[in-house]
C-alpha positions as CSV (number, residue, x, y, z in Angstrom):
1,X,-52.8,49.9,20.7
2,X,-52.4,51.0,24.2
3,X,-51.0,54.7,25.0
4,X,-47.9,54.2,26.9
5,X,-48.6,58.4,28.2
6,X,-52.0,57.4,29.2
7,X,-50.9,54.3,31.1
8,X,-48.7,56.5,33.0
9,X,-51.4,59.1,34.3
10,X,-54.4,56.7,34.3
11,X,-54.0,55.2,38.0
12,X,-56.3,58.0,39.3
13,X,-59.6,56.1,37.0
14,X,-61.4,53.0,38.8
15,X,-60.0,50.2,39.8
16,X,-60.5,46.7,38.8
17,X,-61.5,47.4,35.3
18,X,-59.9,45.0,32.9
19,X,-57.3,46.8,30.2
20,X,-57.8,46.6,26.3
21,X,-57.7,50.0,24.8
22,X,-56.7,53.0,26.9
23,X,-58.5,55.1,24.3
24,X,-62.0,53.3,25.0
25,X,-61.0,52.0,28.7
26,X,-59.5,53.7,31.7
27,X,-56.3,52.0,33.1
28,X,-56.2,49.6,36.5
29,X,-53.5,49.3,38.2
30,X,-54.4,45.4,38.9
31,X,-54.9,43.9,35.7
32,X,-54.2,43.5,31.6
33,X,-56.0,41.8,29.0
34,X,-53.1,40.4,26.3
35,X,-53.9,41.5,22.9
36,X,-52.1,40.5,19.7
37,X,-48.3,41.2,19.4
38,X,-47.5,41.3,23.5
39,X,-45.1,39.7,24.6
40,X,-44.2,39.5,28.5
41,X,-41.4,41.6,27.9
42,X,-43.4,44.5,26.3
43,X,-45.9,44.5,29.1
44,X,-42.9,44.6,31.7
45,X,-41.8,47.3,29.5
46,X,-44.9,49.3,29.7
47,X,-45.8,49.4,33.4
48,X,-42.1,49.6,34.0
49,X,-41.8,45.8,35.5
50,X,-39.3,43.3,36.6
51,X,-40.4,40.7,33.9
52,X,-38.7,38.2,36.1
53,X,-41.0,39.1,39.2
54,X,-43.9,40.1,36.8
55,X,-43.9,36.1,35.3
56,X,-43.1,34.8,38.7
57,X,-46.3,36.3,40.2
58,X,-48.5,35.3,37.1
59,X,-46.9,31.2,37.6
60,X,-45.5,31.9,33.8
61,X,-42.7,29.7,33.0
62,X,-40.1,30.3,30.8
63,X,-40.1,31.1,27.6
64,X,-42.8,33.2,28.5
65,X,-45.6,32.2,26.2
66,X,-49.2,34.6,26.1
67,X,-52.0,34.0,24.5
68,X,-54.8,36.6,23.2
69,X,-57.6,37.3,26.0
70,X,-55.4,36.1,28.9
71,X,-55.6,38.4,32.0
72,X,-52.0,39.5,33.4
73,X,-51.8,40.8,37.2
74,X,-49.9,44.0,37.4
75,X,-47.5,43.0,40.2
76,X,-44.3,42.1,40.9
77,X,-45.5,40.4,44.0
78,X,-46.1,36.6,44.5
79,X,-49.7,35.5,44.7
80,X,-50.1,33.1,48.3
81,X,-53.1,31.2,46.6
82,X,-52.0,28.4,44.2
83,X,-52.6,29.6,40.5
84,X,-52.0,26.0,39.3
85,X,-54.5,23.7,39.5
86,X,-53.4,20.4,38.7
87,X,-56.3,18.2,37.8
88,X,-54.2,14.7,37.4
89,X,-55.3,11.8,39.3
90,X,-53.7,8.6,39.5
91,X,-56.3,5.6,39.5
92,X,-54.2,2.6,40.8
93,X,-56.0,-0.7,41.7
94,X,-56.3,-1.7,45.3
95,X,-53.6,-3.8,46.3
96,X,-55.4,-7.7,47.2
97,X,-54.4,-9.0,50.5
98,X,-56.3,-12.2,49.7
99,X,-53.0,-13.5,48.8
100,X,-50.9,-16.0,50.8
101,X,-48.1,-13.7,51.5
102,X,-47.7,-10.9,53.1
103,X,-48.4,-7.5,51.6
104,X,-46.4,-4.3,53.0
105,X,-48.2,-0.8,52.0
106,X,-45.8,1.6,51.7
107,X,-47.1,4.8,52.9
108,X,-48.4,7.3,50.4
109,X,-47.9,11.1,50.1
110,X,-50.6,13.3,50.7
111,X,-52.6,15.0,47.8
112,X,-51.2,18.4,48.9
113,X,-47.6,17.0,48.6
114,X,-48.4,15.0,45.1
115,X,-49.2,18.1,44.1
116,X,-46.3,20.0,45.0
117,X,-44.2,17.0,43.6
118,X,-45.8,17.1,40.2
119,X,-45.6,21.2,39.8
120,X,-42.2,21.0,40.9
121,X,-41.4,18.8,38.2
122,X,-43.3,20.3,35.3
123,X,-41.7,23.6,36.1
124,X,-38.0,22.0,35.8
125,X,-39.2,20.2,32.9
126,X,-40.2,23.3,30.9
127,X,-37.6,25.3,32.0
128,X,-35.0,23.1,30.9
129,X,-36.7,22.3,27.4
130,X,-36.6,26.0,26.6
131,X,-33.3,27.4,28.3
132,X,-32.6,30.3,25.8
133,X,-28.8,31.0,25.7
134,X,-27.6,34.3,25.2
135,X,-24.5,35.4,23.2
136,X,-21.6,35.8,25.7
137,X,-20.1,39.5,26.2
138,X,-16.9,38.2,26.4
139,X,-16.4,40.0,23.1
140,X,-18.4,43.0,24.0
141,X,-16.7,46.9,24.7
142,X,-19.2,48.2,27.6
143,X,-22.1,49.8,25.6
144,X,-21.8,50.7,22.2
145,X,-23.6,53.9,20.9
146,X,-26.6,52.7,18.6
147,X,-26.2,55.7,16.5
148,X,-24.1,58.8,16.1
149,X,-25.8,61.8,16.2
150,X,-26.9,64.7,18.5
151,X,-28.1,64.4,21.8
152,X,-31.3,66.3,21.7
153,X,-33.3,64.9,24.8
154,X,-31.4,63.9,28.1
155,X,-32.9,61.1,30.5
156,X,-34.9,62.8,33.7
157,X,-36.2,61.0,36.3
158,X,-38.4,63.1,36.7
159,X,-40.3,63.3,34.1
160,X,-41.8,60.1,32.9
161,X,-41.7,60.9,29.1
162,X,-37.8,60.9,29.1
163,X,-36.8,57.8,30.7
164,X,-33.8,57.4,27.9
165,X,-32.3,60.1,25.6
166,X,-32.9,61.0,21.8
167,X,-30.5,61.2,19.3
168,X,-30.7,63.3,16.1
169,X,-29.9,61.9,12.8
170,X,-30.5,61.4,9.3
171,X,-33.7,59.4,8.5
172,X,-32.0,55.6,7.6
173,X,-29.1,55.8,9.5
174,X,-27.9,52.4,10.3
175,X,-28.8,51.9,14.1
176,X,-26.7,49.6,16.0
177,X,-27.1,47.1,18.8
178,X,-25.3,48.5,21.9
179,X,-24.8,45.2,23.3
180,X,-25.2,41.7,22.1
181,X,-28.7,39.7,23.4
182,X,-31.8,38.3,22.0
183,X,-34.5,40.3,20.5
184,X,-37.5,40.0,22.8
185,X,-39.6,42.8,21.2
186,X,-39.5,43.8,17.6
187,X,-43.1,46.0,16.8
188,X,-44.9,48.2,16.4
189,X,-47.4,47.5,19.8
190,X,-46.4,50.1,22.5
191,X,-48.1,53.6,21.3
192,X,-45.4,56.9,21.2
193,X,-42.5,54.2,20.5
194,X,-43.4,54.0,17.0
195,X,-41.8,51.0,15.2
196,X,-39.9,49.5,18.5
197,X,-36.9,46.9,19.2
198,X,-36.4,45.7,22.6
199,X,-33.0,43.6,23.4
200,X,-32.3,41.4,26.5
201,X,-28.6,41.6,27.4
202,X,-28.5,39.3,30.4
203,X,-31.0,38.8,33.5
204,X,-30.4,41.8,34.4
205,X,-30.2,44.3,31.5
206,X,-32.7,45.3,28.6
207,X,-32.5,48.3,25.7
208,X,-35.1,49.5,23.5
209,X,-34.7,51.1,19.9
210,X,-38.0,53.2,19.3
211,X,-39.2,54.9,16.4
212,X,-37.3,53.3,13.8
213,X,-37.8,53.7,9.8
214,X,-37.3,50.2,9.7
215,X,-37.5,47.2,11.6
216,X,-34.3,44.4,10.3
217,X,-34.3,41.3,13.0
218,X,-37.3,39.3,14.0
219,X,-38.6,38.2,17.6
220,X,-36.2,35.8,18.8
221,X,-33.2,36.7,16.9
222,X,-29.8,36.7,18.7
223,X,-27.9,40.0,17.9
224,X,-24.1,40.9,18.3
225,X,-22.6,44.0,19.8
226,X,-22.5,46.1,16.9
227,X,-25.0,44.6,14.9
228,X,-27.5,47.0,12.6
229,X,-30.6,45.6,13.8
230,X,-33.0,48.9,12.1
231,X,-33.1,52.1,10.2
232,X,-33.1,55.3,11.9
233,X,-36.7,57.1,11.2
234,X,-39.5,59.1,12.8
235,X,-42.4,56.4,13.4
236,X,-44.3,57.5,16.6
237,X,-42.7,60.7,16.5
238,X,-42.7,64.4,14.6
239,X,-38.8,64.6,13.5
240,X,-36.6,61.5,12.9
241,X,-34.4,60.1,15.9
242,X,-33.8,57.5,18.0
243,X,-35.4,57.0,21.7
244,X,-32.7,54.7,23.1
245,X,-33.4,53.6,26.8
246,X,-32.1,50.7,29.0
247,X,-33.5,49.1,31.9
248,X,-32.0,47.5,34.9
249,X,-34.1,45.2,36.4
250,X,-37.3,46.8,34.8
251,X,-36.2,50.2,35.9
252,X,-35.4,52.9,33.5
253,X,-31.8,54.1,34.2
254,X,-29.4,56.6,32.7
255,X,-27.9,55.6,29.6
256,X,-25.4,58.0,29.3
257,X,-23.8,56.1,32.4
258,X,-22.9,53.1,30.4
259,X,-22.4,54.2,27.0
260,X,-18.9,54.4,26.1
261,X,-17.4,58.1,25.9
């Protein structure tokens, strides 16, 4: 698992050593090697990305599909080199113009703009196979707490292990979804988040749900305002609470400024 406290001190190690393990390997701030149970989400999550911009500069398509062993560039910003490399080739016969009648070539389009042409297309293609609709928030009262309880951590900007709050409650405690969305992230993955939920709200907005007893909605699932989606517990941590946090365009922000009073 990687150590989501040693990713955030490790930029001072060499660079341009690939990422598995942060306990065997120091951490780059150019690459990542997937490992089972990513997703892109989690990595945005991680090194606190944009997973919009993150996928747009790695020329990953929705739905966002890794596999083991592939290498992830840690940056939000579009690569000028073309990462696709498309190896089709049409072999049409010569047109004869030992024929009787006159033949009229229309002109053809240049490799670079077949190219362009055929990327173009897959990339609309796949995108529209795999549009993933959210639940509307029509129905939805701002942000819902997740759980009632104590407020025993506060979010600081300043200090990179409190980019949410924790809240103080009995261990199995129903915790609720704040908003509705689509589970993106339901694991165990992310080191010092314990057993961890994250939900995307919209294109702009994602929460997380850390140290939970126990995980109750799967990858993929699409969860109403409201909904329990786990079981308050102490995974990842020494008493039991939740770590809620939400993130606005892969930035952590104050949750205390949305949820309801």
């Amino acid at each position: 698992m990687i150590s989501v406290f040693s990713a955030l001190f490790g930029c001072g190690h060499s660079r341009h050593v690939q990422v598995r393990d942060l306990r065997q390997s120091p951490l780059t701030a150019d690459s990542y090697i997937v490992e089972k149970g990513d997703t892109l989400y989690s990595i945005a999550w991680r090194f606190n990305f944009d997973y919009h911009k993150l996928a747009k500069a790695n020329h990953i398509l929705s739905p966002y599909i890794l596999h083991i062993g592939q290498v992830i560039a840690l940056t939000e910003k579009v690569s000028k080199k073309q990462a696709n490399k498309i190896v089709s080739h049409s072999h049409k016969k010569p047109v004869s113009t030992s024929h009787k009648k006159t033949v009229h070539l229309k002109k053809q389009p240049s490799s670079a703009n077949k190219t362009k042409s055929y990327s173009n297309q897959k990339k609309k293609s796949v995108q529209q196979k795999y549009v993933q609709k959210l639940p509307v928030h029509n129905k939805d009262k701002g942000w819902l707490w997740p759980v009632s309880g104590k407020v025993v951590r506060k979010f600081s900007p300043q200090n990179e292990l409190s980019k949410g709050i924790d809240i103080a409650a009995r261990v199995g405690t129903p915790i609720k979804s704040s908003r509705s969305g689509k589970v993106v992230y339901a694991g165990s993955g992310l080191k010092g988040y314990g057993n961890l939920i994250i939900v995307r709200h919209d294109a702009m907005y994602l929460s997380a749900y850390a140290h939970n007893r126990r995980i109750l909605v799967k990858e993929g699932s699409l969860v109403s305002q409201g909904q329990t989606i786990a079981e308050l517990g102490s995974s990842g941590t020494q008493s039991p609470k939740l770590h809620f946090e939400i993130r606005k365009k892969g930035k952590p922000i104050n949750p205390l400024t949305l949820l309801s009073k």
